[in-house]
N, C-alpha and C positions, 0 to 999 in steps of 0.2 A: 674575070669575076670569080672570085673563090668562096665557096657559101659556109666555110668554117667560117670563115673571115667577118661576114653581113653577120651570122648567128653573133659572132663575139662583141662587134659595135651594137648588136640591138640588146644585149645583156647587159653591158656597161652604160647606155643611156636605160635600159628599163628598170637598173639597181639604184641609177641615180633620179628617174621620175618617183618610184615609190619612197624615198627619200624625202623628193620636194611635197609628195602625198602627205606624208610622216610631219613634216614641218609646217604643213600648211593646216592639220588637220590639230595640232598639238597647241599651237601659236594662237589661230582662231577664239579659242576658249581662253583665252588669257589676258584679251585686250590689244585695243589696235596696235599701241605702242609695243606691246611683247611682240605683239605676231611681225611688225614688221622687222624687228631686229632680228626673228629668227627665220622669216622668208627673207628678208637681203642676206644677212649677215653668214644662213643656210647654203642661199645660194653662190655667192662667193667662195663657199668651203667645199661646198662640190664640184664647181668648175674646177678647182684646183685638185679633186679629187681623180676626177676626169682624164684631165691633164696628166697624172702623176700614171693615175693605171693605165693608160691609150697609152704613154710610153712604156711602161713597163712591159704592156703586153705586144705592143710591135717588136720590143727591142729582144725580148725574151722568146717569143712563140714565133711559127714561121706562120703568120697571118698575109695574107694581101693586103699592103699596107693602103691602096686607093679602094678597095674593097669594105674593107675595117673602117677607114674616116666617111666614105661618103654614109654607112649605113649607121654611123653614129652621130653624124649631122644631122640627116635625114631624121632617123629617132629623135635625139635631141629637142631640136624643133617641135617634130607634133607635139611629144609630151610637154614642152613649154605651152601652145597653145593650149593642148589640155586643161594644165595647170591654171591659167587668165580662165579660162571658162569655167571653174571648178569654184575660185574666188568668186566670179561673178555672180553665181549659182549662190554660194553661203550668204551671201552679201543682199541678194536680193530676199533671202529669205530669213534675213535680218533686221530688214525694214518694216517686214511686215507684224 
């Protein structure tokens, strides 16, 4: 376990939660139908984001590469639940 490595996975899911922060927070104010093309549509563009930099930065830097993924799953993940909790939060305080 190499801790350059965990730091780099938890920056590449923490640049991509403040993202889904950014989209969900922008989207909201503009109607269901906005918000959800730019929370799906968001999220699709990050994953590929993701995707493109997690290669770049294994293929490029000397990371531990099982170091690097698990600690960018691991992030990943919470900040998705985050994100379901965060909706739920706006949402209930939408109804009211």
């Amino acid at each position: 376990m190499k801790w350059d490595s965990i730091v780099a996975g938890l920056v590449v899911a923490g640049i991509n939660g403040a993202l889904a922060l950014a989209a969900i927070r922008w989207g909201w104010s503009k109607g269901m139908q906005v918000f959800m093309i730019a929370f799906f549509g968001g999220m699709i563009a990050r994953l590929i984001a993701v995707a493109v930099l997690s290669v770049l930065v294994l293929k490029w830097a000397e990371f531990h590469p099982a170091s690097y993924v698990t600690a960018l799953v691991a992030a990943y993940l919470l900040f998705l639940v985050f994100e379901i909790f965060y909706v739920l939060k706006l949402q209930g305080r939408s109804k009211r």
